[in-house]
DOLUM-936762 format. One record per residue: y, x, z of N, C-alpha, C, O, CB in turn; residue in three letters. Coordinates in steps of 0.02 Angstrom, whole numbers, padded with zeros to 5 digits, always signed. Last residue first. Glycine has a CB too. Example, Ala and Ser with C-alpha at 12.3 -4.5 7.8 and 13.67 -1.06 7.14 Angstrom:
-00112+00642+00354-00053+00684+00357+00002+00645+00394+00057+00670+00402-00030+00704+00286SER/-00284+00660+00390-00225+00615+00390-00165+00660+00390-00166+00712+00423-00224+00565+00452ALA/
//
This chain:
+01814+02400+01293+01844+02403+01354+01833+02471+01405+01860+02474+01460+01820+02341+01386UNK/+01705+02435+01203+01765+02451+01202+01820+02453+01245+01865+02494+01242+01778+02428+01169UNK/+01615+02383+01293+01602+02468+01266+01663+02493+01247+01683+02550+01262+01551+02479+01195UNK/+01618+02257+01304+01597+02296+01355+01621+02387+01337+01639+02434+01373+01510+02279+01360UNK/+01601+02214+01171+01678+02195+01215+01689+02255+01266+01739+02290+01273+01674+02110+01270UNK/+01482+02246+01149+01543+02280+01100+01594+02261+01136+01642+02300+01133+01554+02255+01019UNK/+01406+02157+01212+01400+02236+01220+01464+02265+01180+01487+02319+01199+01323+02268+01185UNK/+01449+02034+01204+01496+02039+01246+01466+02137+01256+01495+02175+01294+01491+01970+01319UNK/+01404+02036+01059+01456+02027+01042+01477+02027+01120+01538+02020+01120+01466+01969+00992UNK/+01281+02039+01089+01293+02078+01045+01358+02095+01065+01374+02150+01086+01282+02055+00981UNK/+01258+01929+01144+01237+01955+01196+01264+02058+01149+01262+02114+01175+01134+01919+01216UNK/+01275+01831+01065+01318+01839+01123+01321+01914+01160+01366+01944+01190+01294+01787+01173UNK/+01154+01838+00993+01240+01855+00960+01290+01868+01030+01332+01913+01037+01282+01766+00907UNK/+01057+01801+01066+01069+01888+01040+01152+01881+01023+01198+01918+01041+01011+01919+00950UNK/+01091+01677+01096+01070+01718+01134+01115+01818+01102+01161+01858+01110+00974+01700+01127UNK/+01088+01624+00951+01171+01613+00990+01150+01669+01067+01198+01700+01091+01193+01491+01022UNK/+00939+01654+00922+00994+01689+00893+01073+01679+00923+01114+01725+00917+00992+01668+00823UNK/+00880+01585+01025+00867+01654+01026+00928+01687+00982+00959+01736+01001+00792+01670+00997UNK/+00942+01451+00979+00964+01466+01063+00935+01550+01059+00971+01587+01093+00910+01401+01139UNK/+00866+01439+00853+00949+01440+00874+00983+01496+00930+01020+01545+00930+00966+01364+00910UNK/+00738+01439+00883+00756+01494+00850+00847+01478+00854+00883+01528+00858+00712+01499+00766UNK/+00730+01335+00978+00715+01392+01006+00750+01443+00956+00787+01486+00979+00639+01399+01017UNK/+00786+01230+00875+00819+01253+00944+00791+01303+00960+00837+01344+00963+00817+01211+01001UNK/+00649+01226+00790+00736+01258+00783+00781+01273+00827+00815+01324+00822+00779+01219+00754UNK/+00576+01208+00853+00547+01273+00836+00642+01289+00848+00678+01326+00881+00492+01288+00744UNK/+00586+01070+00884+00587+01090+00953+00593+01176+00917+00617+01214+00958+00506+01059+01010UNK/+00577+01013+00754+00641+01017+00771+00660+01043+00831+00719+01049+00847+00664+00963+00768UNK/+00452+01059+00712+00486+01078+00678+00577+01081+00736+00615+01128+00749+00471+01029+00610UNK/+00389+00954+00833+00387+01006+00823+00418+01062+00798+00423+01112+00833+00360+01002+00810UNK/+00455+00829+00736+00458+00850+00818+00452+00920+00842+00501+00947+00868+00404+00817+00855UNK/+00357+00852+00619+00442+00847+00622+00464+00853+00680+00508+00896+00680+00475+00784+00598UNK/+00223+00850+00693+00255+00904+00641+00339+00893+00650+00374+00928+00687+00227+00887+00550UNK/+00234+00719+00762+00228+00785+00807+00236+00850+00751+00258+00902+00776+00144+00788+00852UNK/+00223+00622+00629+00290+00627+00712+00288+00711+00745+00335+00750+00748+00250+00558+00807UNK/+00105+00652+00579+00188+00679+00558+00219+00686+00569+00259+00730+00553+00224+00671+00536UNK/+00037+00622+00684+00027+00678+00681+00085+00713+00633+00107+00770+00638-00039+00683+00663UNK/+00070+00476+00697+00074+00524+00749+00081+00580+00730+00132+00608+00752+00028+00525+00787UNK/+00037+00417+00542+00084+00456+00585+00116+00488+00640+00170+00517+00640+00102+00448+00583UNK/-00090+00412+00501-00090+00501+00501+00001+00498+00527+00032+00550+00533-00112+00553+00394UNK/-00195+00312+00449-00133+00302+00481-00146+00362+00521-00191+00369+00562-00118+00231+00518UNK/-00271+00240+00313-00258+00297+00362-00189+00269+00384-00148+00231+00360-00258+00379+00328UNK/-00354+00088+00299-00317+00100+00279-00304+00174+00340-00321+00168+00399-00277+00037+00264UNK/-00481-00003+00317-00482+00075+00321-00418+00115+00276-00427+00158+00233-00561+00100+00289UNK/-00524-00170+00334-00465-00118+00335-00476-00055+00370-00480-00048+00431-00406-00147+00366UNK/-00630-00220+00211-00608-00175+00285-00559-00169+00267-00538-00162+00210-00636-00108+00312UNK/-00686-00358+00107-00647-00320+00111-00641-00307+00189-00643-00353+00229-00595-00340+00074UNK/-00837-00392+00041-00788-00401+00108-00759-00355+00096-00788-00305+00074-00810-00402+00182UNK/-00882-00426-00118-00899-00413-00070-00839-00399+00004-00782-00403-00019-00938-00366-00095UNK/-00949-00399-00304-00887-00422-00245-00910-00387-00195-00944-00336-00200-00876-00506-00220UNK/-00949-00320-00458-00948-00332-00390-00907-00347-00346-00850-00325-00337-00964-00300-00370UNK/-00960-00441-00615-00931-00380-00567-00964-00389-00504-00997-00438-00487-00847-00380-00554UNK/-01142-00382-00570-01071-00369-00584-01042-00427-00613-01080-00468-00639-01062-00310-00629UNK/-01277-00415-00551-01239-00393-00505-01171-00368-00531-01150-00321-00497-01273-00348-00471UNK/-01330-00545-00586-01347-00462-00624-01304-00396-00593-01305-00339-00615-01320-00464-00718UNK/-01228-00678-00551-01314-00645-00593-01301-00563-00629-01272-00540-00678-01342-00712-00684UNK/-01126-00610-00407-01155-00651-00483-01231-00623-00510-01269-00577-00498-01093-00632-00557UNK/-01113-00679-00258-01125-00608-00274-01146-00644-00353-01177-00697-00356-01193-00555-00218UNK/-01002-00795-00215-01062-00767-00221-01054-00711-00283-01014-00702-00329-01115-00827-00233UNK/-00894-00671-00110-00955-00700-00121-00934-00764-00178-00876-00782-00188-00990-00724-00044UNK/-00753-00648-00131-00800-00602-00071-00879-00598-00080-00917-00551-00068-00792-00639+00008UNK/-00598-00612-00236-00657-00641-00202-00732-00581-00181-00753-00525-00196-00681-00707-00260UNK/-00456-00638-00207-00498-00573-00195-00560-00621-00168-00572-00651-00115-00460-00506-00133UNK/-00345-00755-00289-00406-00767-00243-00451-00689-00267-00475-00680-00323-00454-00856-00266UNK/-00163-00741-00301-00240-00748-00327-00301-00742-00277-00289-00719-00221-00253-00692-00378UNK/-00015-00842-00309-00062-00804-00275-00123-00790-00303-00142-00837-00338-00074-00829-00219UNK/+00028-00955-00366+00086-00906-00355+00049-00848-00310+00084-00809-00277+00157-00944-00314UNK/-00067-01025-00477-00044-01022-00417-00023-00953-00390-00059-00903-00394-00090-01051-00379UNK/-00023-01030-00648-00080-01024-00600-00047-01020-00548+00013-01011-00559-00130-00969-00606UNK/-00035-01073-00817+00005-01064-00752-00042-01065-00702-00095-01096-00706+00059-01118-00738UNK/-00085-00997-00970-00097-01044-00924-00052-01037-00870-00023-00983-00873-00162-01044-00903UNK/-00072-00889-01067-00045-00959-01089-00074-00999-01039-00096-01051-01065-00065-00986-01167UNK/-00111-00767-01032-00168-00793-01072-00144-00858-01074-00189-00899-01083-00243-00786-01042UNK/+00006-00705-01016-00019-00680-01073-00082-00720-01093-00107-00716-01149-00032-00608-01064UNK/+00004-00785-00893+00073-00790-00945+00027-00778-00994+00002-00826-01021+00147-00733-00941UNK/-00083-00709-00813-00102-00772-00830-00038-00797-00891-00059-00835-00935-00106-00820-00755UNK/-00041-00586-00815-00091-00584-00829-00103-00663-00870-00121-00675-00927-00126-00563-00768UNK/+00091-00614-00728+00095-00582-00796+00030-00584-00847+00038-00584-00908+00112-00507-00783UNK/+00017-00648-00606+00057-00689-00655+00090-00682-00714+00115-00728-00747+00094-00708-00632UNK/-00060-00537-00559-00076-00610-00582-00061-00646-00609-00098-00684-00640-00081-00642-00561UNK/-00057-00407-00573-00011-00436-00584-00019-00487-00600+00006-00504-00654+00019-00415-00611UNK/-00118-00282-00558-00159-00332-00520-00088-00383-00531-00066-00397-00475-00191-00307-00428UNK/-00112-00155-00663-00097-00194-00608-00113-00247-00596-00133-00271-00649-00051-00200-00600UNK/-00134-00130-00807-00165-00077-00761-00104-00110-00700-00051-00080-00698-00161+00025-00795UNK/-00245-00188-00931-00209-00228-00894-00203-00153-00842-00254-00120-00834-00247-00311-00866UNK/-00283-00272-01087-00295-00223-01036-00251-00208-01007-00199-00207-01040-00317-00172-01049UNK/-00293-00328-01224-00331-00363-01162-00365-00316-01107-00423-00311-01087-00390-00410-01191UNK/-00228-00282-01334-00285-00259-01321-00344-00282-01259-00402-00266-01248-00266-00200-01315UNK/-00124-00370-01316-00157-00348-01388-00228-00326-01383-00275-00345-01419-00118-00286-01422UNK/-00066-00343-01173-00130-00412-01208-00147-00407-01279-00189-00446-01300-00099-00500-01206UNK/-00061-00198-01086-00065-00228-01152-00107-00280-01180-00163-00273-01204-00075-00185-01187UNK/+00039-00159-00972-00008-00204-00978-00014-00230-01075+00021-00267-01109+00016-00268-00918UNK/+00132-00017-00956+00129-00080-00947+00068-00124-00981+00060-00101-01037+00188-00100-00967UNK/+00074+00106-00845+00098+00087-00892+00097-00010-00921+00059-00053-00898+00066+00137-00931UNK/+00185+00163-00695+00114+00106-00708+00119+00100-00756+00177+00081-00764+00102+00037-00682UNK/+00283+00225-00623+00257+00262-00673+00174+00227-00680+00121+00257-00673+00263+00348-00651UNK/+00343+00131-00529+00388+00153-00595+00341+00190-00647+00356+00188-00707+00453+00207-00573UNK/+00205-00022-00533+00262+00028-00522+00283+00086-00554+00253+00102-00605+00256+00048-00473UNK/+00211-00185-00553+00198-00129-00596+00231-00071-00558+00292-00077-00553+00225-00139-00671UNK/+00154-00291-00427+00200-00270-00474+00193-00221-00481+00171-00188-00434+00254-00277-00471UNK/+00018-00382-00371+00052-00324-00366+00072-00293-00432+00035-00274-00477+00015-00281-00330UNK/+00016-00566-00309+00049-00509-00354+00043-00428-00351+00085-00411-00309+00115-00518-00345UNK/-00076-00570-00151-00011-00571-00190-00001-00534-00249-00007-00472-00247+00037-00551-00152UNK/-00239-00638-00104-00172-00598-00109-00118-00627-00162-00115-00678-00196-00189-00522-00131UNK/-00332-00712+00015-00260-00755-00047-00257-00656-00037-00268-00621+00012-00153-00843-00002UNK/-00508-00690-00028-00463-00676+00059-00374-00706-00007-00380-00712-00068-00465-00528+00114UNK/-00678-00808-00018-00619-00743-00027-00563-00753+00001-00550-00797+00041-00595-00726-00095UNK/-00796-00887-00093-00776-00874-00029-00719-00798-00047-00730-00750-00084-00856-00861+00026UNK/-00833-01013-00183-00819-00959-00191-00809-00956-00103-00812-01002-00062-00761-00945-00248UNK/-00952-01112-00306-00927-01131-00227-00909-01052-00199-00960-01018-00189-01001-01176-00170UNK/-00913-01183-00455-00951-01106-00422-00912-01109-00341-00851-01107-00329-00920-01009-00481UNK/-00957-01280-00612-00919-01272-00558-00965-01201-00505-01022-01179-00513-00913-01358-00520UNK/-00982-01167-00758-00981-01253-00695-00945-01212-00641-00920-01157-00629-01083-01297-00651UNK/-01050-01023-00765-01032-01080-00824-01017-01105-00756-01033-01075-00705-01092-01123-00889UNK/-01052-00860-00770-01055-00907-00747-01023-00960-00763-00963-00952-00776-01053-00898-00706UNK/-01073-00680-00826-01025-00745-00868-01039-00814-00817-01021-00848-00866-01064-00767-00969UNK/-01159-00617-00810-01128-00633-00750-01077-00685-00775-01047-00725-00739-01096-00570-00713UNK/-01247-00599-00900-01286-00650-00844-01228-00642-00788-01241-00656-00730-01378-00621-00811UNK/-01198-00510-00988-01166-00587-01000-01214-00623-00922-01198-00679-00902-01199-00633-01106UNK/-01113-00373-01009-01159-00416-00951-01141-00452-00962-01080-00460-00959-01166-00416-00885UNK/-01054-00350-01113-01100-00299-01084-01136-00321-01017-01178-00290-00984-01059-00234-01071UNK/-00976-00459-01151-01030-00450-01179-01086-00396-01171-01140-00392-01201-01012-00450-01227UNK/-00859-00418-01063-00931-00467-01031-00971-00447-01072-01014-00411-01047-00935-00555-01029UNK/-00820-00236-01029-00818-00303-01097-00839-00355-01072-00846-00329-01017-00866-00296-01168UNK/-00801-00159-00948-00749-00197-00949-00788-00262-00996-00779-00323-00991-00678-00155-00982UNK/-00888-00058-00935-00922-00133-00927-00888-00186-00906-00905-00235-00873-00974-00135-00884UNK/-00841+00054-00964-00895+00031-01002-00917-00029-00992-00959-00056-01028-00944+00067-00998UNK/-00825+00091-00770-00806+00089-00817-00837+00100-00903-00859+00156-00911-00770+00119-00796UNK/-00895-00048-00668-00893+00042-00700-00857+00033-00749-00850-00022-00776-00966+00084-00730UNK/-00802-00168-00603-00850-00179-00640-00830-00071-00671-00777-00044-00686-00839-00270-00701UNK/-00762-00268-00456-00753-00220-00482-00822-00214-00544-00875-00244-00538-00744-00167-00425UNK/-00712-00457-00439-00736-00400-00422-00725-00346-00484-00696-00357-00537-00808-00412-00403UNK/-00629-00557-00491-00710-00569-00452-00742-00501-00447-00803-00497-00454-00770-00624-00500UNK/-00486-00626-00439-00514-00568-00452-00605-00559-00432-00633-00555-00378-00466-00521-00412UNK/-00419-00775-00520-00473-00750-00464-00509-00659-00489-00543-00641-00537-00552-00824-00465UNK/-00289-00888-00518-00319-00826-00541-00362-00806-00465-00353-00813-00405-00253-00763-00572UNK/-00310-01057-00524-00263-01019-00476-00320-00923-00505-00382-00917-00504-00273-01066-00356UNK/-00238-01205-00565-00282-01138-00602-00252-01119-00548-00200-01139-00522-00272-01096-00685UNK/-00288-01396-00557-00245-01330-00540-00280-01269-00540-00339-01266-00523-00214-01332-00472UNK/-00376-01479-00549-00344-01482-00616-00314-01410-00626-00312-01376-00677-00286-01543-00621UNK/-00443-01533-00439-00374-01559-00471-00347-01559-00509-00304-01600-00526-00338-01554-00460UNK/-00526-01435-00423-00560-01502-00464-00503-01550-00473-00509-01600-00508-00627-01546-00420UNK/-00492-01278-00517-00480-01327-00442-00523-01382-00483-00545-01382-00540-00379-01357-00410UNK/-00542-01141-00622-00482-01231-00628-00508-01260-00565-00569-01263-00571-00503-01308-00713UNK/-00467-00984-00645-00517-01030-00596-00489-01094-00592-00433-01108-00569-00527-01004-00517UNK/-00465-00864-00745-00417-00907-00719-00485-00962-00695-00537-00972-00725-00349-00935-00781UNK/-00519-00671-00691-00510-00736-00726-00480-00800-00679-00470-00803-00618-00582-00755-00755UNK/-00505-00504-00670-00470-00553-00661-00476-00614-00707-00443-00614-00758-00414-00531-00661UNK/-00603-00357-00649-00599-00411-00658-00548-00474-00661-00586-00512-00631-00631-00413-00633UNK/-00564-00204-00616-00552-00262-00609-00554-00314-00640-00501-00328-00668-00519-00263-00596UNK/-00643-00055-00688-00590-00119-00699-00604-00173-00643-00663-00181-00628-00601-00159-00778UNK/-00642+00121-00661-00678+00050-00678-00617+00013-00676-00559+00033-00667-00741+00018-00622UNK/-00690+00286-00604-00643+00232-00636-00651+00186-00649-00712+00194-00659-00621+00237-00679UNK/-00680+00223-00426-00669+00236-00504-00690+00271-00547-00729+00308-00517-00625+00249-00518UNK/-00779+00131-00298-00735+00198-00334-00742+00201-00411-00790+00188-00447-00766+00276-00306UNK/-00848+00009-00243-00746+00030-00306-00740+00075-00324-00698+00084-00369-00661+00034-00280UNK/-00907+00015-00136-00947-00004-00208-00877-00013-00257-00875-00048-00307-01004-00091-00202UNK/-00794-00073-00023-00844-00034-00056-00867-00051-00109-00862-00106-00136-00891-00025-00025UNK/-00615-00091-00033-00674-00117-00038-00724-00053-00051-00708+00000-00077-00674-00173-00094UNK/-00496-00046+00034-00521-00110+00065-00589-00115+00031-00629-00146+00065-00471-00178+00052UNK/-00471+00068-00070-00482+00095+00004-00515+00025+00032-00570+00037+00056-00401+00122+00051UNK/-00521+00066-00237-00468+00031-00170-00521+00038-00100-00579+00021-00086-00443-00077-00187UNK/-00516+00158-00419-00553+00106-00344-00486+00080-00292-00426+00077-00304-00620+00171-00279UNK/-00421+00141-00507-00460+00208-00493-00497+00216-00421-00503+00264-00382-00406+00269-00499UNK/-00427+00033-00639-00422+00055-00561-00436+00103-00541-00488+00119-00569-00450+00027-00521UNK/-00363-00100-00751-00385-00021-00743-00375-00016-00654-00335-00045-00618-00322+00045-00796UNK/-00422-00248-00768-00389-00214-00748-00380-00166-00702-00383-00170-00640-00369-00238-00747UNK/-00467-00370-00883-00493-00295-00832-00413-00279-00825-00364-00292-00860-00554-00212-00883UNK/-00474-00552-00909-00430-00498-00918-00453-00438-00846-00455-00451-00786-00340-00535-00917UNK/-00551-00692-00979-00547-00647-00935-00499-00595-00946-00478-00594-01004-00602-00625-00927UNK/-00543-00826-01040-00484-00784-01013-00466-00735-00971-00414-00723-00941-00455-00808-00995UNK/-00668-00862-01029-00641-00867-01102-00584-00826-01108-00569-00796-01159-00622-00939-01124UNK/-00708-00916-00931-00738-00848-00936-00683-00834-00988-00654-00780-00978-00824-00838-00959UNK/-00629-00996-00792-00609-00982-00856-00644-00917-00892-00613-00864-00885-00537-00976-00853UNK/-00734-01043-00670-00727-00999-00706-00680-01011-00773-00711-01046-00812-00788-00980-00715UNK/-00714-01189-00593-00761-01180-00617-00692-01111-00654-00631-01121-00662-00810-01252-00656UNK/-00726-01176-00401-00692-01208-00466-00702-01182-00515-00704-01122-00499-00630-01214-00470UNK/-00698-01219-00218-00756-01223-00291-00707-01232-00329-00659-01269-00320-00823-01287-00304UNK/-00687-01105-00076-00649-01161-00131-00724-01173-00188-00778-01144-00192-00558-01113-00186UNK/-00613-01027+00075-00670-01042+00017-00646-01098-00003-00606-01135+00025-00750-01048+00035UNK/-00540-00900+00128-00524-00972+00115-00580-00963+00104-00608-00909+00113-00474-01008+00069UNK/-00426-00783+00217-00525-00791+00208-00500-00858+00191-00452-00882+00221-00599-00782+00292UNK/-00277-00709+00211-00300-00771+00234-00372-00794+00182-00368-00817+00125-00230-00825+00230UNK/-00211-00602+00142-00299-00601+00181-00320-00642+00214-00372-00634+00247-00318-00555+00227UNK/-00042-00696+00155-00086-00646+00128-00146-00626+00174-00140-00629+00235-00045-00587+00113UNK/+00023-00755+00258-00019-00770+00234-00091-00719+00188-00153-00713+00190+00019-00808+00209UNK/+00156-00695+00295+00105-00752+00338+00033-00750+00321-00012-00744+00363+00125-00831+00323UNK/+00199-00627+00187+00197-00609+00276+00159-00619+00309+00128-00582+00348+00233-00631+00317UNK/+00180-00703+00076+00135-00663+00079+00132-00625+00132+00082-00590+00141+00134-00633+00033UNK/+00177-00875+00108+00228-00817+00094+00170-00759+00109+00123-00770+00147+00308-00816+00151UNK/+00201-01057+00039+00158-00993+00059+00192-00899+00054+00222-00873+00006+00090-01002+00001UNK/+00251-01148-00010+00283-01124+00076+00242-01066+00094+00245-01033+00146+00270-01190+00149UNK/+00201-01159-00140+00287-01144-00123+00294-01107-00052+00328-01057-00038+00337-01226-00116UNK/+00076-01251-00103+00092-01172-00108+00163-01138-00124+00165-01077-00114+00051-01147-00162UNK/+00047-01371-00043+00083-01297-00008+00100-01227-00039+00123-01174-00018+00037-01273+00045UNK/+00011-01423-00159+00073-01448-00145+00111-01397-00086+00170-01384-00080+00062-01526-00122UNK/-00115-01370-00201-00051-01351-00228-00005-01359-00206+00039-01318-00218-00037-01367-00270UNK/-00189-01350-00024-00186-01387-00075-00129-01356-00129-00093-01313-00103-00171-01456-00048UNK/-00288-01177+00009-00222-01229+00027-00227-01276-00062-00247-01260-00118-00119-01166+00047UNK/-00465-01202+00035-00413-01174+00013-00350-01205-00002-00353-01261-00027-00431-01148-00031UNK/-00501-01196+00218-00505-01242+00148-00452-01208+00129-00406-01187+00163-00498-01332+00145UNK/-00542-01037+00313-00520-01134+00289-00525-01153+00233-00559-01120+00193-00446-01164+00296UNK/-00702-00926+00350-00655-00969+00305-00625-01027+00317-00661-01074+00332-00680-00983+00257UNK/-00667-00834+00516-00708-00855+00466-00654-00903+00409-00594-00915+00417-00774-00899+00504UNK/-00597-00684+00528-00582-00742+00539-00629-00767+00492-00640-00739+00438-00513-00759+00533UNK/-00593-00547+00473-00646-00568+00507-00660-00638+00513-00717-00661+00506-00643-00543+00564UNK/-00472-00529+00406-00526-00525+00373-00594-00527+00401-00645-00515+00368-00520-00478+00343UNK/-00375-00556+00513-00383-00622+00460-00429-00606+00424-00451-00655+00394-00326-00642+00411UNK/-00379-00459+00607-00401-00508+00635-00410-00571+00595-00436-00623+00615-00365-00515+00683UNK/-00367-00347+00538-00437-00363+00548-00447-00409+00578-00506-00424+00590-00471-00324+00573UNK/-00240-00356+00484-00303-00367+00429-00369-00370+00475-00420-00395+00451-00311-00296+00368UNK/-00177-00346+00622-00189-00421+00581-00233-00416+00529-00269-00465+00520-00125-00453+00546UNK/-00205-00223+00651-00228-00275+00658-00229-00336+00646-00275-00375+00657-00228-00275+00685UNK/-00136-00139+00541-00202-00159+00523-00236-00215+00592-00290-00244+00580-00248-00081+00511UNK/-00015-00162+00570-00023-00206+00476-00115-00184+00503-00157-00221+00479+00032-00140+00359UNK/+00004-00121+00701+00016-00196+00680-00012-00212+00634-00039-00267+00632+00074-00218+00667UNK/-00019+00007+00646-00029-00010+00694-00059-00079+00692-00118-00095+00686+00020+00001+00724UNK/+00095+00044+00562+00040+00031+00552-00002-00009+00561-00025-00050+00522+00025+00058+00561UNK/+00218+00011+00667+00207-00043+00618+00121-00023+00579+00085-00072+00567+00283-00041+00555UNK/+00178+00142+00732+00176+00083+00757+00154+00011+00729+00109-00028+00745+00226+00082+00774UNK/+00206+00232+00647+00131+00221+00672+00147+00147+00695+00122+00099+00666+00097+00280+00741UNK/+00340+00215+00604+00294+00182+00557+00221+00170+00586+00182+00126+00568+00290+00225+00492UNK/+00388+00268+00710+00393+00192+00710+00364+00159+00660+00355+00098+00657+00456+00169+00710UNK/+00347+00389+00702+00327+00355+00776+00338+00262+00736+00300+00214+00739+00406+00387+00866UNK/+00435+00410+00592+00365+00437+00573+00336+00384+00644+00300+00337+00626+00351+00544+00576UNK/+00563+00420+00655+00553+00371+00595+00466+00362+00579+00441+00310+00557+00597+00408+00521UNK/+00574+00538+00725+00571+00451+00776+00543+00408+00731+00505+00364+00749+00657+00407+00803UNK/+00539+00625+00646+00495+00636+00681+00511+00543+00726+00469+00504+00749+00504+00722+00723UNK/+00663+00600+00577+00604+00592+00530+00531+00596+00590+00478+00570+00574+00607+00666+00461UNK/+00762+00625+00661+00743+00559+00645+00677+00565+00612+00635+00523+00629+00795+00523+00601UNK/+00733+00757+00691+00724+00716+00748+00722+00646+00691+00667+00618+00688+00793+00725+00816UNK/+00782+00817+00547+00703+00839+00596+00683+00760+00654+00633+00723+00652+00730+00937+00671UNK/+00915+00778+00561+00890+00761+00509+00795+00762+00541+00759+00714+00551+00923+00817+00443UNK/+00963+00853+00684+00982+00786+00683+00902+00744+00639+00859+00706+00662+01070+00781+00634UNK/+00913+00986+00636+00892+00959+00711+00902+00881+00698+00852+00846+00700+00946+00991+00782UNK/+01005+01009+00554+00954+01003+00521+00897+00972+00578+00847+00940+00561+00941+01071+00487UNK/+01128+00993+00609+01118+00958+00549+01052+00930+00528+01036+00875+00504+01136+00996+00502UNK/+01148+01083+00683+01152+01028+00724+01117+00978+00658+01081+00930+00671+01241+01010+00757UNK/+01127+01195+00606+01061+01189+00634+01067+01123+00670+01015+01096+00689+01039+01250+00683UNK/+01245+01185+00547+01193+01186+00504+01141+01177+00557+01102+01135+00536+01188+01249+00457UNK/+01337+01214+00639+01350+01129+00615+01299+01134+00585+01278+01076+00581+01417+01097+00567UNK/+01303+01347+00676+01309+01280+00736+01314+01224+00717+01304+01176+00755+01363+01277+00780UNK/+01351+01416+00569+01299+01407+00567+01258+01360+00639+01198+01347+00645+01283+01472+00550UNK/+01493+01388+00596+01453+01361+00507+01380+01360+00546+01352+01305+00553+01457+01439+00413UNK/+01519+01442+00716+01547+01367+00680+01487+01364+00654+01436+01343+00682+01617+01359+00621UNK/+01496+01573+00744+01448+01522+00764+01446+01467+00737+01394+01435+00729+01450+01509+00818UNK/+01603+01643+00717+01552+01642+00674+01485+01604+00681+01437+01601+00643+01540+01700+00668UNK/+01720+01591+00798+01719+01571+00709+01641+01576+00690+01613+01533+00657+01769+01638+00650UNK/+01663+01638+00929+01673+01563+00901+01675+01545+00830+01643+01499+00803+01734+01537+00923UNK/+01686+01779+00896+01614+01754+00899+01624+01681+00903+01578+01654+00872+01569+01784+00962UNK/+01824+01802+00902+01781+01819+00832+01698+01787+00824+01664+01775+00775+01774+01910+00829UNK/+01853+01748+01013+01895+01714+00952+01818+01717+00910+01777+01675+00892+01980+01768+00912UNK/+01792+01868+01094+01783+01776+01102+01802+01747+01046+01758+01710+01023+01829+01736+01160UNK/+01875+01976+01034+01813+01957+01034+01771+01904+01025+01732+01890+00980+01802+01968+01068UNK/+01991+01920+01079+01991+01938+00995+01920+01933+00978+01898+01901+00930+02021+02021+00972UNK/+02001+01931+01227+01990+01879+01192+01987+01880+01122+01975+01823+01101+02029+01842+01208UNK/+01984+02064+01224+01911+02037+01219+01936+01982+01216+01889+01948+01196+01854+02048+01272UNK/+02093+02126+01174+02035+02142+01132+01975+02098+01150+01927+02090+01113+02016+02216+01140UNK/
//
């Protein structure tokens, strides 16, 4: 009878011994996985603060820009001169950005095509503008004619995501920072990157520029120690319940014996 016992309390531990090994397993990575994103955080914001402090280089010639990769490179501070495409401006919807002040939404982005003195377009975001003051004709003293001696940081493309609607040039409105979809629709080619510009500030004060921070959050320690936590609760509540069961199951061995 009491090995029948033993038998009976091994079966009933199975199922629910592979479920808590399961859910412990699943708990612990998400709590190791959460540690290793602080980390990489970590990393992604010191390099933004060590390339958005860095004073400016010359902006790369065309002939580098193939070797340019947005790992390396991207918030690389340049300055450049080149005169405004006003003619091809294109907004694009925002609901602000954590890197800049003076963004909160709703408003547009700015994006026009900028000619080099080589000849070469490379798209330039010149800042944020309220929303109502997508049009220029609602500020023309920022329209700037000639050549314009710029200061700003390279980004990259940012592609549409799954629930972004898509960009309409019928209407010349845009809801991603998609430089090269942008510049397609206005029939020019431009450099495989765009210029976040910093300065000069324009006549009448929009759009607005200005330095980009990195005040990006980084809250995963504290996700680490929830899922960690979570997975230290479960063992306790395991080890109290394989506790009692045992402790059930050798009183009934006991009693019947």
């Amino acid at each position: 009878m009491m090995m029948d016992g033993a038998a009976n309390l091994r079966r009933g531990m199975l199922i629910p011994s592979i479920a808590a090994a399961s859910a412990f397993a699943v708990l612990l990575s998400l709590g190791l996985w959460q540690l290793d994103r602080k980390a990489w955080k970590e990393g992604l914001i010191a390099t933004l603060e060590q390339r958005l402090s860095a004073p400016p280089v010359a902006f790369p010639a065309p002939a580098t820009w193939p070797r340019l990769r947005a790992a390396d490179d991207e918030f690389l501070r340049v300055a450049m001169t080149a005169e405004l495409l006003n003619d091809r401006e294109a907004p694009v919807y925002t609901s602000g950005s954590s890197l800049r002040e003076g963004s909160s939404g709703p408003g547009y982005w700015i994006f026009t095509p900028a000619r080099l003195a080589d000849g070469a377009l490379v798209m330039v975001n010149r800042g944020f503008v309220p929303d109502g003051k997508q049009d220029p004709g609602t500020r023309p003293d920022g329209e700037v004619a000639g050549p314009i001696n710029m200061v700003g940081v390279l980004r990259w493309p940012e592609l549409p995501g799954l629930f972004t609607p898509a960009g309409d040039p019928a209407r010349n409105i845009w809801f991603s920072r998609d430089s090269n979809a942008i510049a397609a629709a206005k029939g020019v080619s431009v450099a495989p990157f765009y210029l976040e510009l910093e300065s000069p500030d324009p006549p009448g004060g929009l759009p607005r520029t200005g330095r980009l921070h990195p005040t990006l959050p980084n809250n995963h320690f504290g996700y680490a120690l929830t899922w960690l936590g979570l997975a230290c609760v479960l063992v306790g509540v395991y080890g109290t319940w394989l506790f009692g069961s045992w402790r059930k199951q050798h009183g009934a061995v006991e009693y019947g014996a």
